[in-house]
N, C-alpha and C positions, 0 to 999 in steps of 0.2 A: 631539381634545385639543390645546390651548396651548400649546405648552412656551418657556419661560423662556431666558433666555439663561442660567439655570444647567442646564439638560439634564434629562434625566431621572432622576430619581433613583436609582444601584446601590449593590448591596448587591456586596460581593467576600467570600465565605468564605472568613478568611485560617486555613485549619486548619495546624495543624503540620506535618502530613506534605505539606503543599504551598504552604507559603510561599516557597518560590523561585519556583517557576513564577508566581505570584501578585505577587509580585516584579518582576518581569521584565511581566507584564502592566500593572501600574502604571506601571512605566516607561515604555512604551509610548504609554500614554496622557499620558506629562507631554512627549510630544515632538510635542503640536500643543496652540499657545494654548488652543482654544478647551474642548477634551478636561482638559485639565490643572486647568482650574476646574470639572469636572462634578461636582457634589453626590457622593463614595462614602463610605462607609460600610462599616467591616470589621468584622468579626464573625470570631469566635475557634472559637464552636461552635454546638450547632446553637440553645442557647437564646439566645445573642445573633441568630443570625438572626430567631429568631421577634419578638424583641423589637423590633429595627429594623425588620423590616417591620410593625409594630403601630401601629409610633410616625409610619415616614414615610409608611404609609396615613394616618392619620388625619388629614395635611393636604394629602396629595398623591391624586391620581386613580391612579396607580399607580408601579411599582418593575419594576427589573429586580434579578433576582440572578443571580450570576454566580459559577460553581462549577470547579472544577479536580478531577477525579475518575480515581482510579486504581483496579485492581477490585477491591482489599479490602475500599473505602469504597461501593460502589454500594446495599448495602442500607441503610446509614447515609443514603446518597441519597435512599433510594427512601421511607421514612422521613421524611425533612423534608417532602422535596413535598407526601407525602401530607397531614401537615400545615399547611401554608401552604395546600394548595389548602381542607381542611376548613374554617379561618377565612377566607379572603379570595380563594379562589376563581380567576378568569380576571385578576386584578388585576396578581398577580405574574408575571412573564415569566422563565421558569426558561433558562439559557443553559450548560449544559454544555460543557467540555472538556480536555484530560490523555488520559494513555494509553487510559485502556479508553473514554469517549465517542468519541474517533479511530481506534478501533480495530473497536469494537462499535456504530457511531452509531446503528441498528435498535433495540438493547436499551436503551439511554442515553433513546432517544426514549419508548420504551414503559414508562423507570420513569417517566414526567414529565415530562421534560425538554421545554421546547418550540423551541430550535433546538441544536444541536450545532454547534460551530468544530471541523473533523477538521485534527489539526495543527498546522502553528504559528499562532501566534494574535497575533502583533504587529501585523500588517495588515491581517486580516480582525475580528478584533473592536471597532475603534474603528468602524469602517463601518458594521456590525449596531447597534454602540452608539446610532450618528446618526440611524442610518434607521429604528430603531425609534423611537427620541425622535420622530422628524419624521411617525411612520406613512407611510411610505416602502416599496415593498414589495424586499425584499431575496434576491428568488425566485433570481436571477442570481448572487449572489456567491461567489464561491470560496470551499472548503472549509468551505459550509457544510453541513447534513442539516436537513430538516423534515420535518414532513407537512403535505399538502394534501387538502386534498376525499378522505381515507382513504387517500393514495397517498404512499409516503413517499417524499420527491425529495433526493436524492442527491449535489450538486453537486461536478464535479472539485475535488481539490485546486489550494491557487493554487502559484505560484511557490515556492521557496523562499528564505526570507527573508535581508537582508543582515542578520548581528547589530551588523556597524558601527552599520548605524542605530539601534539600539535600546540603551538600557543595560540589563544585568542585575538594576537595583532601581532603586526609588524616591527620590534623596533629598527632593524635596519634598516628601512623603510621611512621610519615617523611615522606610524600610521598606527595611533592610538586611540584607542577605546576600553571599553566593559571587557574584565572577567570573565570569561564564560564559567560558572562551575556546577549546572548541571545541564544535560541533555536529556528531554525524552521527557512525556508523562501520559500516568496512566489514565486519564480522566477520558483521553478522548470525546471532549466535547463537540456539538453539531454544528457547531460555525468557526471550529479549529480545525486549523491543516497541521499543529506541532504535532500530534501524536500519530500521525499517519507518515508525513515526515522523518521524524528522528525515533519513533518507534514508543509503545507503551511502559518499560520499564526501562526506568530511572538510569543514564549515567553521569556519575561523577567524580567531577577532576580531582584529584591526591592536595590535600591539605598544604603538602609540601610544592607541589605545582603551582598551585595557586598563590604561595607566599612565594618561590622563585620572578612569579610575572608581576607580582605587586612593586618586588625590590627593585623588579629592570622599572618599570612604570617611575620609582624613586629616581635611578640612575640618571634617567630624561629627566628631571625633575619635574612632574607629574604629580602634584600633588593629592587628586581625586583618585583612590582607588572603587571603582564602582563594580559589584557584584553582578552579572546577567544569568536570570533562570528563568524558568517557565512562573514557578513558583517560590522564591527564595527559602522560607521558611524549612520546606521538604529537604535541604541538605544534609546528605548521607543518609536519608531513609532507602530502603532496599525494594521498597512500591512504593514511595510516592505520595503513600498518604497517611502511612502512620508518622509520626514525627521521630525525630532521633536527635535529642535534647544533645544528648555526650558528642555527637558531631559537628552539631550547627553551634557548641561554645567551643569545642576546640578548634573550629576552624578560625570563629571571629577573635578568639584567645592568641593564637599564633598570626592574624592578622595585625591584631592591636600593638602586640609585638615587634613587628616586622615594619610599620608606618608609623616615622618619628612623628612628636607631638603637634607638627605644623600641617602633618598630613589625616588628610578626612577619607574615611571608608561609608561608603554609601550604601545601603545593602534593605531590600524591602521599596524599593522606591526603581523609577525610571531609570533602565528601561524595563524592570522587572516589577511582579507586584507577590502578594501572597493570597493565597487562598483564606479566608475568612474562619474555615474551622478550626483554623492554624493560627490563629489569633489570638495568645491564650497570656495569662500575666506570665509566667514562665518563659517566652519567647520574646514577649513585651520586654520582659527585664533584662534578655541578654542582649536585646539591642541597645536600649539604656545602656548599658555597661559598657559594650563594645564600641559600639558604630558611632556616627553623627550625627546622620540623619535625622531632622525635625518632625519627618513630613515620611508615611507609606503610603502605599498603593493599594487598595482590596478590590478584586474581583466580582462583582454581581452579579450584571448583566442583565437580570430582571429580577421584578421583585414580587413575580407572580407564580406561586406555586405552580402550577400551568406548564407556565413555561419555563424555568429553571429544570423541572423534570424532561419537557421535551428538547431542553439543551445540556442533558445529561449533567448536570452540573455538580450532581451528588452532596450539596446544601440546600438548606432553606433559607429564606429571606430573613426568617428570625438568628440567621444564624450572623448573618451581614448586620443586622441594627447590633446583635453582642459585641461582634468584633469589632465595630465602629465605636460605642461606647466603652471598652477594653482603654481604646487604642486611645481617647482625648482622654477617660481618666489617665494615662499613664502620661500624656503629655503633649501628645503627637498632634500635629495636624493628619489630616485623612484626606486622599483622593480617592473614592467609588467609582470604579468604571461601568457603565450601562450599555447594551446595545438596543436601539429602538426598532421598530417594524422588523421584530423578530417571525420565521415563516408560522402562520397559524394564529397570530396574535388576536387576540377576539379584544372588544370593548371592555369587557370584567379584566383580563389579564392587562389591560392599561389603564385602570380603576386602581390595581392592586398594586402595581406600579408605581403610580403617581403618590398613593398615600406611601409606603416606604419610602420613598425619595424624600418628600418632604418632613418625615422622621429622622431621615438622613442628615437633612440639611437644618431640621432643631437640636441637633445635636453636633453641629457643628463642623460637618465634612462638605467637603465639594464635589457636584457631580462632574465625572467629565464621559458627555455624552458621544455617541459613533452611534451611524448608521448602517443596518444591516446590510452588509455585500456578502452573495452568495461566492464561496470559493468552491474549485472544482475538488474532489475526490474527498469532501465532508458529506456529513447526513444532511446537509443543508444545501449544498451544492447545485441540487438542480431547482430550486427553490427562487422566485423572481426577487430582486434588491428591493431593502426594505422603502416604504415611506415613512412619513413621518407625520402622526396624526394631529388634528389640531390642539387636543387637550397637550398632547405633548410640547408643540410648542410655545404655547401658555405658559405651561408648569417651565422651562426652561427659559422665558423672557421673564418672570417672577425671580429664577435662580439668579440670574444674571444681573437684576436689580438691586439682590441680595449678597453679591458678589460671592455666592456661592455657587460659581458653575467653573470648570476648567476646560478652558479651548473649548472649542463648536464643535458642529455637526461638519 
């Protein structure tokens, strides 16, 4: 095959539940000339995929598409392929990655998929991008997964990425979202794929990075600048869990700075939340000062000593009622996140639960409940998908009465 100096043709499925990552992928590629002009094409769902690939077969020899898959979406996956391959066969070059293909690249490979990126994907997907356009063989490259001759090869993960280099979105593109400005945490919890993922210790993006993508984010006239972390509070801590007060005000300091007074910094809140130990008047107050935000996010997950221990969570329940009381003396509204039919959950551990919650909810915060899905390569992983007991959904038609619950199960 010929390829053009416009490249090979992709397809990015830019689906809702994964337009950051998708995001941040495009970015990527607008941070080498020649990448930054490559023919993509986005598609929202899976009939715009079919369509684009319909339309840029019909004048091209083949298409890459390029997927971001988490494991609620894998049979939604497994479903296109099957599709694409019915009409057009070996043409399309299926490219998986996100949590469960870096997690699961075996399974990922066997819904379809024909190479898998395990990881991060700033560096290693423009590579595969090239070397496929060029038929190039990319047997060597880091953090890739394929098969060969029936034998699936496995390739180390590469380095881990500077996100300096990389921006968070696209603007040449329009394809705007969150902040990123930290990667990685150390908690590795039992029903988290982030720190297995992007690794145990903490990175983050330069002060000065992150006010550069604020001001392009102005440029578009973008008035929402929104912070993305695992855990927002932890900014420029060096593990994660001590706090690092002089970083997390100079960042929101040269933030406040940088977004004229028409514009709101969001930071603590969706799609990030903060850890509860980190919930302190100190942090409280430099949100007050800095941000806009009405309204944070705290992590629980349970509220049964029990289980907080068996989900590695390194707080106690007591620790979630402080931070939640911190956080409406200081002004805030509060969301609590839970996860219910946690693996092992005994009757007591959803006793112990249920009274916290509704501590929670005399105090003023909303729950917003999820139920347990086992992901692959956690300590929870092989573990079957939670249910949902009847006391819980009592206590959760009561919350709701009280319009104290956010989103469903």
């Amino acid at each position: 095959m010929t390829v053009s100096t416009g490249g090979l043709p992709l397809i990015l499925y830019y689906h809702r539940l994964n337009r950051f990552s998708v995001n941040a992928l495009a970015g990527a590629l607008d941070t080498d000339p020649e990448l930054a002009r490559w023919p993509v094409t986005y598609a929202r769902n899976a009939a715009d995929v079919q369509e684009a690939a319909s339309a840029i077969l019909n004048r091209s020899e083949a298409v890459v598409l390029g997927l971001s898959v988490m494991t609620p979406q894998i049979g939604e996956m497994r479903r296109l392929l099957d599709d694409l391959r019915s009409r057009h066969g070996t043409r399309v070059t299926a490219i998986a990655g996100g949590p469960h293909a870096t997690a699961d690249p075996e399974g990922t490979l066997a819904s379809g998929v024909d190479v898998v990126v395990r990881g991060e994907a700033e560096v290693t997907f423009p590579v595969l991008l090239r070397r496929l356009a060029r038929r190039e063989d990319f047997g060597d490259l880091p953090g890739t997964a394929y098969r060969r001759d029936g034998k699936l090869r496995n390739n180390p993960r590469g380095d881990p990425v500077d996100i300096d280099a990389f921006p968070s979105f696209s603007h040449r593109r329009w394809m705007f979202g969150p902040i990123e400005i930290t990667r990685g945490c150390p908690f590795g919890c039992s029903f988290c794929q982030t720190s297995q993922i992007f690794g145990t210790r903490p990175r983050h993006r330069s002060i000065d990075m992150i006010v550069r993508q604020a001001r392009t984010l102005r440029s578009r006239n973008r008035k929402v600048v929104r912070l993305l972390s695992p855990n927002a509070f932890s900014y420029g801590s060096a593990d994660g869990r001590q706090l690092n007060i002089g970083a997390m005000r100079d960042l929101l300091a040269a933030l406040r700075e940088a977004v004229p007074p028409d514009g709101r910094i969001i930071f603590g809140y969706f799609p990030s939340e903060v850890r509860p130990e980190h919930v302190t008047p100190e942090t409280l107050g430099l949100l007050r000062q800095y941000a806009d935000n009405d309204e944070i996010v705290i992590g629980a997950q349970s509220g049964s000593r029990h289980m907080l221990e068996a989900c590695r969570r390194s707080h106690t329940a007591e620790a979630v009622l402080t931070a939640v009381s911190l956080a409406r003396k200081s002004g805030y509204k509060v969301i609590v996140d839970f996860i219910f039919g946690l693996p092992g959950e005994t009757a007591e551990d959803i006793r112990e639960t249920v009274s916290i919650i509704e501590e929670l909810s005399r105090l003023g915060a909303r729950i917003h409940p999820h139920t347990f899905m086992p992901l692959p390569q956690t300590a929870f992983g092989s573990a079957p998908a939670g249910t949902i007991s009847p006391e819980i959904v009592r206590l959760l038609e009561r919350l709701e009465q009280r319009r104290a619950l956010y989103g469903h199960l």
